[in-house]
N, C-alpha and C positions, 0 to 999 in steps of 0.2 A: 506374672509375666516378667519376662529378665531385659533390662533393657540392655540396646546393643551401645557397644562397648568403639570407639574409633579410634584409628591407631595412634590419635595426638593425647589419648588419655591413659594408656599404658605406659609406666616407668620404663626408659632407655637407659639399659647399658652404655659407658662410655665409647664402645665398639660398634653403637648403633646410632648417635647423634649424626648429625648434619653431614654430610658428606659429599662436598661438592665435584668429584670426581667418581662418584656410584652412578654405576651403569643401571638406566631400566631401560624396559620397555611397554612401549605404548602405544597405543592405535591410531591409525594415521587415517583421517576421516574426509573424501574424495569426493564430496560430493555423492550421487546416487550409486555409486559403484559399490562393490565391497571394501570394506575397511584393511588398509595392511599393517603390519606391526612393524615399528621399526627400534631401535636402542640407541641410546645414545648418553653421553653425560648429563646428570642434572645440571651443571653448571652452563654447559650449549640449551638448553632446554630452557630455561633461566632465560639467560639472553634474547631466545625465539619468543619466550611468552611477552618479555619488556617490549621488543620490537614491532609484535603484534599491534598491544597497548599503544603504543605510539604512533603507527601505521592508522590505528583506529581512531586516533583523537583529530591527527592531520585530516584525515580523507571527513571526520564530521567537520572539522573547522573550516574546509575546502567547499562542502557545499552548502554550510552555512552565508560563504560567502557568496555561490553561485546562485541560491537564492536569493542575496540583497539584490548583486547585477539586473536579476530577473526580471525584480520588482522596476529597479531605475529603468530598464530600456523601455518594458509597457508602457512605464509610466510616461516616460520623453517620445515615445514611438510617432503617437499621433502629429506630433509637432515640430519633429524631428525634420531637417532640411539633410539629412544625412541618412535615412533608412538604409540606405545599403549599408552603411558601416553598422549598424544597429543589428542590423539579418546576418552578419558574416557574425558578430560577435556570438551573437544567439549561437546560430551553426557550431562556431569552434565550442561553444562550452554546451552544446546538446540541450540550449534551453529552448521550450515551447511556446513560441508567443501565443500565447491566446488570453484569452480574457472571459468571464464570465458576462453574460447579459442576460435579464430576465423577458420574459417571451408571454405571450396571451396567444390563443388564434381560437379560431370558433368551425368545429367542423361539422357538415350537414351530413347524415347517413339515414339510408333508409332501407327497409326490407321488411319481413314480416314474420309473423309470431301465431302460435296456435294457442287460443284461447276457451275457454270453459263459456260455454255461452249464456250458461245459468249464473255464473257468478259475474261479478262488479267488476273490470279491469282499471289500475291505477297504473295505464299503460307508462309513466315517468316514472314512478315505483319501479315497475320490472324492468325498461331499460336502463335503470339507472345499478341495478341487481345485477344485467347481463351484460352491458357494456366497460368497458375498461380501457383506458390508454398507458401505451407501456414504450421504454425505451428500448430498442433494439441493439446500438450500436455505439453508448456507452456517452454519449457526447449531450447527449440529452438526458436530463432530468424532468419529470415527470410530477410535481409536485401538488396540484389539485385537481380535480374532475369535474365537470358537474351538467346535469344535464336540462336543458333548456329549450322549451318550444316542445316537448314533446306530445303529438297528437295526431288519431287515426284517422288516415285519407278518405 
């Protein structure tokens, strides 16, 4: 098998080194659309990739920061003599006050089941097989089940 060969490990002619004024072209990528080709100097291209990088480093250091604010307004929120300023802050930086809290509840359901009359039913066995709770609307988590009291009327 031949391995393949990249064009950083073929000898360059002196006529093929580094050329910061060599026009390519390359594909210009748009989100879902089609991709277009455009040309340009490596040395503009150069520059677009550094300002990238550094558009990329700002915008993570930006909401690194927006996360600390995050945390300080929760945290001061409750005790806060100032919540409006607190809610306008949130607002302009797009942050979501909310907070986690852990939950219990206990629900009663009933209905009815077709059963084998020759066989034994371990009727909290099978509801516990056929019933399930689930989140719908993303805000809720769903973390254990269990079923209790169960017994035929």
């Amino acid at each position: 098998m031949e391995e393949a060969t990249s064009m950083h490990d073929l000898p360059l002619s002196d006529s093929e080194k580094y050329n910061p004024d060599m026009l390519v072209t390359y594909k210009v990528l748009s989100g879902y659309t089609d991709p277009t080709y455009a040309t340009d100097k490596v040395r503009n291209i150069e520059w677009d990739l550094h300002n990238s990088r550094t558009n990329s480093k700002a915008v993570a250091n930006m909401n690194n920061k927006i996360s600390t604010v995050q945390s300080i307004i929760i945290n001061a929120y409750p005790d806060s003599d100032d919540q409006e300023t607190l809610r306008d802050i949130a607002e302009a930086l797009d942050i979501e006050l909310t907070r986690e809290i852990q939950w219990t509840a206990s629900i009663e359901v009933s209905g009815t089941m077709t059963v084998n009359i020759l066989e034994d039913v371990d009727i909290e066995s099978e509801l516990y097989d056929a019933l399930y709770a689930d989140s719908h609307n993303g805000n809720l988590e769903v973390i254990d089940q269990e079923v209790c009291n169960a017994r035929e009327c």
